[in-house]
N, CA, C and O of each residue as an XYZ file, in Angstrom:
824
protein
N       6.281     26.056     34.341
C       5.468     25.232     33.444
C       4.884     24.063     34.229
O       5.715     23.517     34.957
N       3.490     23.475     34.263
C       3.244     22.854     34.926
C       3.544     21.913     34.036
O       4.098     22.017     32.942
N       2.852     20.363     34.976
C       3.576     19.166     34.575
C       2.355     18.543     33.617
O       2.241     17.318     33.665
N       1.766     19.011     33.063
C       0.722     18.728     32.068
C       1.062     19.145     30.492
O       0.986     18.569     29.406
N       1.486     20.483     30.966
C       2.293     21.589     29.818
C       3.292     20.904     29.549
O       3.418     20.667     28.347
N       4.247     20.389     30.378
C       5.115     19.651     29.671
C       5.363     18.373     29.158
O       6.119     18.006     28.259
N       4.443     17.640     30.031
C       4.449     16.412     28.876
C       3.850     16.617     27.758
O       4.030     15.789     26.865
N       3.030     17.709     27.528
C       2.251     17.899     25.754
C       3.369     18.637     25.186
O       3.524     18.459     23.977
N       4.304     19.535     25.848
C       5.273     20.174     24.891
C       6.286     18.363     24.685
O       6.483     18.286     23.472
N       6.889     17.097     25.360
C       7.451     16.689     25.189
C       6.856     15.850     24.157
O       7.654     15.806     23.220
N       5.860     15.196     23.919
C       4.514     14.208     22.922
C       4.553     15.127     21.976
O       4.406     14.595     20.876
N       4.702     16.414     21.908
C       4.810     17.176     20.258
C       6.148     17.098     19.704
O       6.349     16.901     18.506
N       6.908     17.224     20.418
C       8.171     17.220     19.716
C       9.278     15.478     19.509
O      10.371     15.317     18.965
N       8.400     14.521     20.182
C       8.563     13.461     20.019
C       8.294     12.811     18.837
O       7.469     13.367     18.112
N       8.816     11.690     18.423
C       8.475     11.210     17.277
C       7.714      9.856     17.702
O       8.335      9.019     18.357
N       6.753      9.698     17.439
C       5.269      8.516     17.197
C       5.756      7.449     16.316
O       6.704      7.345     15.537
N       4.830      6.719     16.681
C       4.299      5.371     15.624
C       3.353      5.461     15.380
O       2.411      5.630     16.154
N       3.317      5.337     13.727
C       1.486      5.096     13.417
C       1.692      3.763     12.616
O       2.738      3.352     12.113
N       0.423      3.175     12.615
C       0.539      1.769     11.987
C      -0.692      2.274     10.729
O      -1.717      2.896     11.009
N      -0.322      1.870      9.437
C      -1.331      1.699      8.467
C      -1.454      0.821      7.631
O      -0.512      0.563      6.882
N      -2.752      0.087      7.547
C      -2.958     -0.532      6.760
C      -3.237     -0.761      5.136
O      -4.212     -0.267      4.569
N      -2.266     -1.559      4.491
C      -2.392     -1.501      3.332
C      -3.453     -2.139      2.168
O      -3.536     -1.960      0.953
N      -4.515     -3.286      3.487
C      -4.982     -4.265      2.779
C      -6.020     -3.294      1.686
O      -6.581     -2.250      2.015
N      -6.080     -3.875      0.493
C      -7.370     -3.337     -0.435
C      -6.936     -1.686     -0.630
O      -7.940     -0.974     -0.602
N      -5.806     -1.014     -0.799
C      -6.041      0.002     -0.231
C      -5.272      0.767     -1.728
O      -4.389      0.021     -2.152
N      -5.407      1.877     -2.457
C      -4.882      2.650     -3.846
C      -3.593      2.699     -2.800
O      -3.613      2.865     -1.581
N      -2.232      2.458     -3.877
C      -0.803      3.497     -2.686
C      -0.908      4.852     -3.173
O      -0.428      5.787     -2.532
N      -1.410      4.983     -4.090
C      -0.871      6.116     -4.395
C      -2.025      7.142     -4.157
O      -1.813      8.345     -4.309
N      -3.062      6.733     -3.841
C      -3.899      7.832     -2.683
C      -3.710      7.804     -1.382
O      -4.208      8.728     -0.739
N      -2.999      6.822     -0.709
C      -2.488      6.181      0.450
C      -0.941      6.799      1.181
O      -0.398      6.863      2.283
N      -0.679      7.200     -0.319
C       0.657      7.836      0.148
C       0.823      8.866      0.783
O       1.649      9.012      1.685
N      -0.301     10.063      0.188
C      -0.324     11.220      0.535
C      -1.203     11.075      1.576
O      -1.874     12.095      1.730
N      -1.485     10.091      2.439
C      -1.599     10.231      3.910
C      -0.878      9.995      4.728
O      -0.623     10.616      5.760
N      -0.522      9.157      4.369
C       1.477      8.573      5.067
C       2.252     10.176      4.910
O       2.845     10.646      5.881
N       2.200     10.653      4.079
C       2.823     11.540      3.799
C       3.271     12.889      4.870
O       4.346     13.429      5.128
N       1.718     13.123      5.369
C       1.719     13.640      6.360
C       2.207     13.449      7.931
O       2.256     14.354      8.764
N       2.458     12.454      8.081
C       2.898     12.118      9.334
C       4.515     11.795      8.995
O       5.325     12.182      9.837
N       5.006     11.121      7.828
C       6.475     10.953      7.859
C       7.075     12.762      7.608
O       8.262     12.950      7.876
N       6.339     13.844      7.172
C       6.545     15.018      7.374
C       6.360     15.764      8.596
O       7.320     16.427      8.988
N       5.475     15.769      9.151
C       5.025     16.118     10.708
C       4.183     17.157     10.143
O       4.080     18.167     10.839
N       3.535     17.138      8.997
C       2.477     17.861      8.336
C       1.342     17.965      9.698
O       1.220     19.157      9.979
N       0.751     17.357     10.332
C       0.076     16.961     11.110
C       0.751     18.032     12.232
O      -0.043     18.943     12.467
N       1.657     18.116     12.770
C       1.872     18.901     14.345
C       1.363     20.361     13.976
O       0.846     20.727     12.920
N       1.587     20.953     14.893
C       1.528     22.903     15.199
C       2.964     22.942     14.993
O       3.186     23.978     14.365
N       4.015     22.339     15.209
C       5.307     22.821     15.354
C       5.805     22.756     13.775
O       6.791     23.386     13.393
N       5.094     22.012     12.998
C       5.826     22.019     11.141
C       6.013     23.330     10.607
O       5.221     24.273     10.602
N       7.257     23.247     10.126
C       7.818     23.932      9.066
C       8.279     23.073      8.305
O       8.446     21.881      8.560
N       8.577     23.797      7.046
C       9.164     22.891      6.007
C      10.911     22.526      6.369
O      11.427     21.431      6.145
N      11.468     23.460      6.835
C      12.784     23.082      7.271
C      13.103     22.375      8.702
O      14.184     22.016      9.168
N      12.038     22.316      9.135
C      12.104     21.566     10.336
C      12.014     19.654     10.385
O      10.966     19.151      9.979
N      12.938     18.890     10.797
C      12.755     17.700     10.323
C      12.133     16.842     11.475
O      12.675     15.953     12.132
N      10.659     17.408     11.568
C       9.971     16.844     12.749
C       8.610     15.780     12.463
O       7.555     15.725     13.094
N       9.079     14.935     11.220
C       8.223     13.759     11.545
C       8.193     12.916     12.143
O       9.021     12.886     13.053
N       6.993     11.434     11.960
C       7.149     10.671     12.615
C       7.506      9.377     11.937
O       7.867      9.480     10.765
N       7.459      7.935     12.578
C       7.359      6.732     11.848
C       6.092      6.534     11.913
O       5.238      6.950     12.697
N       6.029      5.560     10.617
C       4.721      5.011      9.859
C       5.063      3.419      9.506
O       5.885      3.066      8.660
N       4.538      2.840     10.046
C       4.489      1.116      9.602
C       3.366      0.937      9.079
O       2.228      1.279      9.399
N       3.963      0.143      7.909
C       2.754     -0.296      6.866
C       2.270     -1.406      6.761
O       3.336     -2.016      6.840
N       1.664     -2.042      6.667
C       1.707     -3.724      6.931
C       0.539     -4.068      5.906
O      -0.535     -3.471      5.827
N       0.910     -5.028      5.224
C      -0.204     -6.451      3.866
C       0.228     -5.151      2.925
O      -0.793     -4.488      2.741
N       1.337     -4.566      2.283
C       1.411     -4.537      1.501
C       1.221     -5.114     -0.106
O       1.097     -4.628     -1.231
N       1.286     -6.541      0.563
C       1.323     -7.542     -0.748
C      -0.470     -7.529     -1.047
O      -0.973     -8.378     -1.783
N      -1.013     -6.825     -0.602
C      -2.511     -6.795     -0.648
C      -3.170     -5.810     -1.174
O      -4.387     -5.685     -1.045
N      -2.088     -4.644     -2.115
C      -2.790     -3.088     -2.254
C      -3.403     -3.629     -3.518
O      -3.213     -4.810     -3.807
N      -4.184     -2.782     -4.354
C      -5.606     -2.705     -4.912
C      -4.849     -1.453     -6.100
O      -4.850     -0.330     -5.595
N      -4.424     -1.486     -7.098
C      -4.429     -0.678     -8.114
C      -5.833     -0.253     -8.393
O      -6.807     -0.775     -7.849
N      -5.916      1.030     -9.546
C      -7.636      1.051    -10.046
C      -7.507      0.506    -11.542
O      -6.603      0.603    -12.372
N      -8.435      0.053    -11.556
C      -8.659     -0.546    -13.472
C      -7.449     -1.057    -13.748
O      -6.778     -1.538    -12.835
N      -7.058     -1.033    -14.857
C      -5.526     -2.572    -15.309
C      -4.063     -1.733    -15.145
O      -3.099     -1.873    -15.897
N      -4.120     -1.026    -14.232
C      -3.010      0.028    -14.150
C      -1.660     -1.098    -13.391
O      -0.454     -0.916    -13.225
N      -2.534     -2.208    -13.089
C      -1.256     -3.979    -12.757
C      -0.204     -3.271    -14.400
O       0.829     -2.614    -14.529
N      -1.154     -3.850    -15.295
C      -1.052     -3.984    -16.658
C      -0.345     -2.650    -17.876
O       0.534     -2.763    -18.731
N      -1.262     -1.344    -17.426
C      -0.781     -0.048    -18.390
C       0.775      0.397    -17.257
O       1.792      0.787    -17.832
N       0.768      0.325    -16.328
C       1.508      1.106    -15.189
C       3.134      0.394    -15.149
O       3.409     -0.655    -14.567
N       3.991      1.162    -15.836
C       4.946      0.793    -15.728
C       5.997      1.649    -15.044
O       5.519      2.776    -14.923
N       7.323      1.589    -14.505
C       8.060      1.517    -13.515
C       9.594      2.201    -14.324
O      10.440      1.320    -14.476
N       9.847      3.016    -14.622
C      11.159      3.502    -15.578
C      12.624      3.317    -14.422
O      12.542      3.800    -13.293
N      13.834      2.617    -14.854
C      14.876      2.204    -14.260
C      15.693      2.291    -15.529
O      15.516      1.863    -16.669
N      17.410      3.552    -14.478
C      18.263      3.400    -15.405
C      19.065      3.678    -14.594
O      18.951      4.509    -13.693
N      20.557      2.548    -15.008
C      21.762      2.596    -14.127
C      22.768      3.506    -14.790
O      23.964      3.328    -14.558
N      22.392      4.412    -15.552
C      23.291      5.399    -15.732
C      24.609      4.627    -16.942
O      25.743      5.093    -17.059
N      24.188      3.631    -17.569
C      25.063      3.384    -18.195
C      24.385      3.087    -19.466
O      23.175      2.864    -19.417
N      25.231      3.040    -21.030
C      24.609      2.900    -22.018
C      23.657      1.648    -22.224
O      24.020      0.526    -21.870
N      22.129      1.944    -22.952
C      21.272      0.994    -23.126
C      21.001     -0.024    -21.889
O      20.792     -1.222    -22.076
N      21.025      0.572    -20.628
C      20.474     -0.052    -19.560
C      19.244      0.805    -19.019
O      19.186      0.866    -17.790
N      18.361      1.404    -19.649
C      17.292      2.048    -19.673
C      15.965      0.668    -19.604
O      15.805     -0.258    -20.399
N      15.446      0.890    -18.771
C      14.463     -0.364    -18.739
C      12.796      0.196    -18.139
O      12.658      1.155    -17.380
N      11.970     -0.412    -18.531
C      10.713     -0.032    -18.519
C       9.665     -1.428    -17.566
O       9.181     -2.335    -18.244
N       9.487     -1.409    -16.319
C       9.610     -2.707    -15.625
C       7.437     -2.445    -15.595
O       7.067     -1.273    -15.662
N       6.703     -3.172    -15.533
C       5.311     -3.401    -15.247
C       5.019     -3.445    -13.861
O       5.870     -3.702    -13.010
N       3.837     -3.201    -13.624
C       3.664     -3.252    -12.079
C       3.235     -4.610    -11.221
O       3.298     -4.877    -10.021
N       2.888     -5.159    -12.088
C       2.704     -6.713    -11.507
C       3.951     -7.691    -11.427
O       4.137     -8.595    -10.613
N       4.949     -7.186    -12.726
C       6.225     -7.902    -12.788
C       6.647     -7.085    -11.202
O       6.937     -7.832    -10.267
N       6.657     -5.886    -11.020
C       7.741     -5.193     -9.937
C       7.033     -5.959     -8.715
O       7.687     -6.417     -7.779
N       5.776     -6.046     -8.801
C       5.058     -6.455     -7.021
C       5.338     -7.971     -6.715
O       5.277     -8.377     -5.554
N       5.766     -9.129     -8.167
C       6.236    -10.511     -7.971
C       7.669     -9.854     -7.442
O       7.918    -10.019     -6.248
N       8.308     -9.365     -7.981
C      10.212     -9.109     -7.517
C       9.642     -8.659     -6.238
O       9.737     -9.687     -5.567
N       9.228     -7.969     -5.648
C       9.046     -7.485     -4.417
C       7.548     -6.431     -4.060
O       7.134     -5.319     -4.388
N       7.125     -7.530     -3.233
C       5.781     -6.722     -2.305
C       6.062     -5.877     -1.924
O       5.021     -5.236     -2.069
N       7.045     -4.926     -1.263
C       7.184     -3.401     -0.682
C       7.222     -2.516     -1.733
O       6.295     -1.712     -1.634
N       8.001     -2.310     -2.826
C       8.566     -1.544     -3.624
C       7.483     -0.652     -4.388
O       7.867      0.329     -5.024
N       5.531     -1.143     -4.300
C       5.356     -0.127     -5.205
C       4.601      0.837     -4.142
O       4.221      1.986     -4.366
N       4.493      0.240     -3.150
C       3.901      1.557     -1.959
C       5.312      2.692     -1.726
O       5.300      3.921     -1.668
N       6.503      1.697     -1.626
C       7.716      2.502     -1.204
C       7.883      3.760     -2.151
O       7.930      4.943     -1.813
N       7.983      3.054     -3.785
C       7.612      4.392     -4.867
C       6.486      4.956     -4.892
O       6.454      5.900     -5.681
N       5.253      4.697     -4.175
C       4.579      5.915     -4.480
C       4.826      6.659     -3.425
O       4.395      7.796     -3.615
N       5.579      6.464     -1.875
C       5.411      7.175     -0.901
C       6.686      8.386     -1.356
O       6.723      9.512     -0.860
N       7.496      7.966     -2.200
C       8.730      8.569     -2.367
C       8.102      9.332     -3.465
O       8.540     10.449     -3.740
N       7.374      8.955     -3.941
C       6.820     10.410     -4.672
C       6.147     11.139     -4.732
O       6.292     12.006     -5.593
N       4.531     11.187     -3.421
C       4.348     11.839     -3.053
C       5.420     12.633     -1.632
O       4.629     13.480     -1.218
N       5.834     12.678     -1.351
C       6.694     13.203     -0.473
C       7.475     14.955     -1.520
O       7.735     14.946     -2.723
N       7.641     16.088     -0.656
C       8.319     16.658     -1.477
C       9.415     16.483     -1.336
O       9.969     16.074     -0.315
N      10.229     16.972     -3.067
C      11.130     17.207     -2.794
C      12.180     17.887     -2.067
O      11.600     18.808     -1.492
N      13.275     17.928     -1.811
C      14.344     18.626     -0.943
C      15.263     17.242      0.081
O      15.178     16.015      0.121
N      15.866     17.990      0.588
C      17.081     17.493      1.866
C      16.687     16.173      2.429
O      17.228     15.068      2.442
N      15.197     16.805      3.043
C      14.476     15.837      4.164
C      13.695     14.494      3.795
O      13.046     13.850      4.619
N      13.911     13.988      1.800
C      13.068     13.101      1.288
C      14.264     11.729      1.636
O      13.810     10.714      2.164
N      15.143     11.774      1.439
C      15.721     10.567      2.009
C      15.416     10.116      3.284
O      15.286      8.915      3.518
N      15.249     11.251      4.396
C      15.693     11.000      5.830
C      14.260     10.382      6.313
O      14.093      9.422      7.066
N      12.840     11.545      5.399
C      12.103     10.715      5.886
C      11.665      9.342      5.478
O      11.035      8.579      6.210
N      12.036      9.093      4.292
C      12.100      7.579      3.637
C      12.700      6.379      4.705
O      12.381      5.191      4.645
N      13.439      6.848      5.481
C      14.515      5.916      6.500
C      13.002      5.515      7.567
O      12.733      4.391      7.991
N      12.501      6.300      7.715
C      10.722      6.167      8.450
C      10.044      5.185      8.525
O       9.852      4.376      9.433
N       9.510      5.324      7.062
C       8.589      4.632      6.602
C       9.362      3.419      6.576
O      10.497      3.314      6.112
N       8.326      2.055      7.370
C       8.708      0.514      7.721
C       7.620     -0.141      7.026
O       6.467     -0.091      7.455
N       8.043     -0.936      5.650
C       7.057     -1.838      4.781
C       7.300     -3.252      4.832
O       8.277     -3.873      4.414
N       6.232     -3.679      5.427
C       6.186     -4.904      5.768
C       5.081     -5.881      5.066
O       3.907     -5.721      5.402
N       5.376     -6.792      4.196
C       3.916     -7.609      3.279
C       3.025     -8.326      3.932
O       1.961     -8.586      3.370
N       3.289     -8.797      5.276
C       1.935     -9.182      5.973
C       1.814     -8.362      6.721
O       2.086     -7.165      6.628
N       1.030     -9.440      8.232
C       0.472     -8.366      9.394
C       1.534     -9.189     10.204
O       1.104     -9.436     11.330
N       2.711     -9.657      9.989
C       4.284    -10.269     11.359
C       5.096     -8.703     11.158
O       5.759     -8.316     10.196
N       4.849     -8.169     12.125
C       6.164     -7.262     12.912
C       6.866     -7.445     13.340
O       6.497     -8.481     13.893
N       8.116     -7.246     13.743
C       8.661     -7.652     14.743
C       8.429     -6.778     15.842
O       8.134     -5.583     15.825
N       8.689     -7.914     17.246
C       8.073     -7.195     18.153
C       8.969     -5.868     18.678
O       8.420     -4.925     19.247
N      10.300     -5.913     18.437
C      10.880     -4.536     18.493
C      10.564     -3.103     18.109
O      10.904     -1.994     18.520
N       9.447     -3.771     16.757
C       8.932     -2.284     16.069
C       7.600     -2.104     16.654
O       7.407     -0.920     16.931
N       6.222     -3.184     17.050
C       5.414     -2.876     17.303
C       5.342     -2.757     18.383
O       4.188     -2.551     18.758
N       6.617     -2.809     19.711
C       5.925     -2.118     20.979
C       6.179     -0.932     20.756
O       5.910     -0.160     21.676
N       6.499     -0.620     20.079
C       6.481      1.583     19.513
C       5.148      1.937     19.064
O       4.739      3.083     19.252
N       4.654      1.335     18.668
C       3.100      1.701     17.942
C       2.384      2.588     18.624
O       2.326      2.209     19.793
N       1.870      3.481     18.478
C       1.057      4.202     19.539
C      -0.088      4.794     18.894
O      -0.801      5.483     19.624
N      -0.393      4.684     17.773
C      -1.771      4.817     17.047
C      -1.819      4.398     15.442
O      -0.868      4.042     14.747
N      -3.408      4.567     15.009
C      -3.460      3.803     14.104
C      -4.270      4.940     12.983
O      -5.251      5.643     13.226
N      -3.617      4.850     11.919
C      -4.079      5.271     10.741
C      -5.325      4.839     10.137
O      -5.517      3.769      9.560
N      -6.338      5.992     10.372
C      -7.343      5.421      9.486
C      -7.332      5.066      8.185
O      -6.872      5.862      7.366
N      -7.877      3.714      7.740
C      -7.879      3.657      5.613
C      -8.734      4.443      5.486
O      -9.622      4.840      6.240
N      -8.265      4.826      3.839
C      -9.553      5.537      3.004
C     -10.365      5.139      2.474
O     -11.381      5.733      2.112
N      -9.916      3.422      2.235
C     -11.725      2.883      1.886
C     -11.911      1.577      2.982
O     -10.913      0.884      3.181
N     -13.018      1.283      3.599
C     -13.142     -0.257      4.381
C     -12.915     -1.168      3.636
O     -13.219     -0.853      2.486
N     -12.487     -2.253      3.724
C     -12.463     -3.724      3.501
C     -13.493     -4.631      3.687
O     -13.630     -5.432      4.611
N     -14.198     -4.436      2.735
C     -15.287     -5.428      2.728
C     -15.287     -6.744      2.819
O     -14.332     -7.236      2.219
N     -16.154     -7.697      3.460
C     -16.340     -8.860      4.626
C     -16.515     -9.995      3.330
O     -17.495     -9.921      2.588
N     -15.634    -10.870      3.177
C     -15.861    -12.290      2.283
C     -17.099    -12.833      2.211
O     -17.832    -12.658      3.185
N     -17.433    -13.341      1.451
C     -19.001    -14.170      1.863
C     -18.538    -15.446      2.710
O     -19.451    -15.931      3.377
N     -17.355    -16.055      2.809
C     -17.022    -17.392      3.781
C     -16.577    -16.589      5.091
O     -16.412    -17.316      6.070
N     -16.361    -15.276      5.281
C     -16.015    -14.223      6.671
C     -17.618    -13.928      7.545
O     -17.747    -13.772      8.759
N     -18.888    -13.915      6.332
C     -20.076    -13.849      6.989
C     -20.114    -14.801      8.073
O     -19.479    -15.842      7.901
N     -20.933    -14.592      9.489
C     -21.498    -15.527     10.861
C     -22.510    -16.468     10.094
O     -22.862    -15.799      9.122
N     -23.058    -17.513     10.057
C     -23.817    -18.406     10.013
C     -25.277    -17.675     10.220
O     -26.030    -17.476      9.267
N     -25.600    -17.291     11.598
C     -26.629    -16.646     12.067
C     -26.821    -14.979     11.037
O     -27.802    -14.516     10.455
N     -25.880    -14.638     11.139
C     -26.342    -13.512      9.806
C     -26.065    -13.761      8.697
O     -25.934    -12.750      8.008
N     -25.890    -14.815      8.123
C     -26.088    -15.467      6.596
C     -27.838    -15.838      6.713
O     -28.649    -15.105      6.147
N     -28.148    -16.689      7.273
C     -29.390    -17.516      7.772
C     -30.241    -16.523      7.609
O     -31.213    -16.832      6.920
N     -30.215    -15.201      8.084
C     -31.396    -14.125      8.077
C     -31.498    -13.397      6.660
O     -32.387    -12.640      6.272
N     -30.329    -13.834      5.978
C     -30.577    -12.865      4.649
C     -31.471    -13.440      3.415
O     -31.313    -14.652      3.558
N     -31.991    -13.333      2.723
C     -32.809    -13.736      1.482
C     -32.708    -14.676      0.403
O     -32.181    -14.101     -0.550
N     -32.949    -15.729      0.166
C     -33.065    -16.413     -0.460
C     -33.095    -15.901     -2.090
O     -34.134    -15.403     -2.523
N     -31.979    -16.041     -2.908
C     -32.247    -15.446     -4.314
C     -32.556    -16.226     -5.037
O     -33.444    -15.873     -5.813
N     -32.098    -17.451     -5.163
C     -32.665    -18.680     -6.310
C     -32.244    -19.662     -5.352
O     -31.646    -19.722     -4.277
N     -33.087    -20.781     -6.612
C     -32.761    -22.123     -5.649
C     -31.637    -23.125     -6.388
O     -31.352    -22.991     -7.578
N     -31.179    -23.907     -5.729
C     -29.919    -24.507     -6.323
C     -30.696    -25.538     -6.880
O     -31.645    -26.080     -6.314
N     -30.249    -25.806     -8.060
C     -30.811    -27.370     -8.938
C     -30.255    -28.560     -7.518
O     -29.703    -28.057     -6.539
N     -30.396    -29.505     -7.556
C     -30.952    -30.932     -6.600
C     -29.649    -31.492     -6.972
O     -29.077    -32.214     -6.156
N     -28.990    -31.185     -8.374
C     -27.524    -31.803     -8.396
C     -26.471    -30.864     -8.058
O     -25.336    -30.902     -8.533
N     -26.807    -30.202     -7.395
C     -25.849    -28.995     -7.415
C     -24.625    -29.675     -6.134
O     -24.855    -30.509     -5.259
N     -23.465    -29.030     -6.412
C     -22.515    -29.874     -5.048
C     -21.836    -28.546     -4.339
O     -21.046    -27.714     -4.785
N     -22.388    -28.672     -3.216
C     -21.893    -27.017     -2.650
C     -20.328    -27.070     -2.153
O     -19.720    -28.007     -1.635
N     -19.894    -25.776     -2.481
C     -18.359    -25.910     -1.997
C     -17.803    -26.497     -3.469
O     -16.596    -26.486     -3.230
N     -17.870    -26.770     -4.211
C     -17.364    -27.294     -5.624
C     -16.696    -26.103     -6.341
O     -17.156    -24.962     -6.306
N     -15.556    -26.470     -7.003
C     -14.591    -25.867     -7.281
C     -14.446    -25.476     -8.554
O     -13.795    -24.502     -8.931
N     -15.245    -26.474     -9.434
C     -15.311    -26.907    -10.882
C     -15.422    -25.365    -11.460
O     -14.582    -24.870    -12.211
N     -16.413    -24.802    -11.058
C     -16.609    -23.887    -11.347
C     -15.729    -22.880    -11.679
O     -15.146    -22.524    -10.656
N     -15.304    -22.145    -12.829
C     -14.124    -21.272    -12.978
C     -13.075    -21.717    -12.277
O     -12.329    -20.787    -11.972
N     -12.842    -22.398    -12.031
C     -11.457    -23.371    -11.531
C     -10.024    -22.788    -12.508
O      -9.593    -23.523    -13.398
N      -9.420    -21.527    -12.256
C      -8.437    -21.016    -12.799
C      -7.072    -22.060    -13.598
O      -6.501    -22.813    -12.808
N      -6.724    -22.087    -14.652
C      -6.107    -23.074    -15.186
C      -4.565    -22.552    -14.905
O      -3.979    -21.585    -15.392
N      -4.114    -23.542    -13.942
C      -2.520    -23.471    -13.135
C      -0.949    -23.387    -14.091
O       0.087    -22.879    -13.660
N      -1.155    -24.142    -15.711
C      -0.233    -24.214    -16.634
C      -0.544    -22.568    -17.263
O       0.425    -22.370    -17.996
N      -1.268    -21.559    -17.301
C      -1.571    -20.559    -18.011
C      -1.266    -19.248    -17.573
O      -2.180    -18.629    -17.027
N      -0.320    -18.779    -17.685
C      -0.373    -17.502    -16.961
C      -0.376    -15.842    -17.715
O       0.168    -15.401    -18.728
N      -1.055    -15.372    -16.916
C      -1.091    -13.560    -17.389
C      -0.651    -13.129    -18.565
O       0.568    -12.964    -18.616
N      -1.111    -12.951    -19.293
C      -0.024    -12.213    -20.357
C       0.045    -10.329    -20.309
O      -0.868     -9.562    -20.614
N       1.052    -10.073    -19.959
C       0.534     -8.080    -20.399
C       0.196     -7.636    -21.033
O       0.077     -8.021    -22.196
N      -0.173     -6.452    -20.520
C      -1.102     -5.770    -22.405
C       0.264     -4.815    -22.303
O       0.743     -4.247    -21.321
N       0.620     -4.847    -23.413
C       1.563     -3.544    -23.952
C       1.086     -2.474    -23.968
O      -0.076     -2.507    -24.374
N       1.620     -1.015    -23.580
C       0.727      0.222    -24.095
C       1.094      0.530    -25.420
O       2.023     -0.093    -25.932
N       0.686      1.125    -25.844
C       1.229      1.819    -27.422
C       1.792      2.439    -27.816
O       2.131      2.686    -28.973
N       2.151      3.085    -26.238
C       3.583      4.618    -26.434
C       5.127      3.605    -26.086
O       5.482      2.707    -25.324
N       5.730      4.514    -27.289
C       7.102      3.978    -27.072
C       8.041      4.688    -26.721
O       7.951      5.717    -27.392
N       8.718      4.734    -26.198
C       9.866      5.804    -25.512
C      10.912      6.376    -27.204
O      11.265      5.555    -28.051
N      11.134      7.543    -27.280
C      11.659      8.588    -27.828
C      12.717      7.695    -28.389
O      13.375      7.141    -27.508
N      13.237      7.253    -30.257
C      13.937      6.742    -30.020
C      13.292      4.943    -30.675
O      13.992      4.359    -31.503
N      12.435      4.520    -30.351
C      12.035      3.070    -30.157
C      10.730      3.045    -30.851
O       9.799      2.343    -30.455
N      10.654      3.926    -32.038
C       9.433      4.118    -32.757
C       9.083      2.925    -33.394
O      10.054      2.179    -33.521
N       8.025      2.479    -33.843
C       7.570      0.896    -34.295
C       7.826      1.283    -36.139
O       7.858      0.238    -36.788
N       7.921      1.986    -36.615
C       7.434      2.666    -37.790
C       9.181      3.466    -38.309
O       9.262      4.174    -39.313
């Protein structure tokens, strides 16, 4: 075997780092790309009984992007196996208790079932910003493309390509730029949930 042949037979059967980003990003269309690499879906060498994935680091978790009020309809079912400890948790309540936990559940459920869903769960590394430690990111060795870009702030625009773009209206003469007044979010007021209307079996309103 020459020595080319074998470092590609040793890089296949090795286990990788991929880094993916969570900013702006659905988990739960996100998962089933993670998915593939904490499976080794991705090599020539996969089988299903073969436990040849890789690691996946996730990083700005605290930054994923639900679609429409699914913060709000999307709730979280928890039960400790003991009487009337059945609980029904929201997804905005679960992402204040903890930034990892709703990428972690969707990765654990796209994943199939069997043997290998714990082991590859031990994999997957969720982290809520972009601080690694440097123990995990000198492993990194490639990067996961997102499925949608992250579009550029209007205070992230250059000066020089603000300057070239178009003039849409003009500001009234009292206007105070940078002013806050404006929709200035009220700090004593917070969120309220919307309830859904289905009630669990049992907990009928009627």
């Amino acid at each position: 075997m020459s020595s080319f042949r074998r470092a590609q037979q040793w890089a296949t059967f090795a286990r990788s780092w991929h880094l993916y980003d969570m900013k702006w990003q659905n988990p739960y269309e996100s998962a089933y790309v993670i998915k593939k690499y904490l499976s080794g879906l991705w090599k020539p060498i996969y089988h299903p009984l073969n436990n040849c994935g890789d690691h996946v680091v996730v990083i700005n978790s605290k930054e994923v992007a639900l679609p429409g009020d699914d913060w709000y309809r999307r709730a979280y079912f928890h039960h400790r196996r003991y009487a009337g400890s059945k609980s029904w948790t929201l997804a905005w309540e679960l992402h204040e208790a903890d930034n990892t936990l709703i990428v972690k559940k969707a990765v654990y459920f796209a994943l199939e079932k069997g043997l290998f869903r714990g082991n590859q769960m031990t994999r997957l590394h969720i982290f809520p910003d972009a601080n690694i430690p440097p123990e995990i990111a000198g492993n990194i060795t490639n990067q996961i493309r997102p499925l949608r870009p992250v579009p550029s702030k209007l205070e992230e625009v250059p000066d020089e390509v603000a300057s070239q773009c178009p003039q849409l209206f003009d500001l009234p003469a009292d206007f105070v730029e940078g002013s806050d007044l404006w929709g200035k979010p009220d700090p004593e007021r917070k969120a309220q949930p919307i309830r859904t209307p289905y009630k669990p079996k049992g907990q009928e309103p009627w």
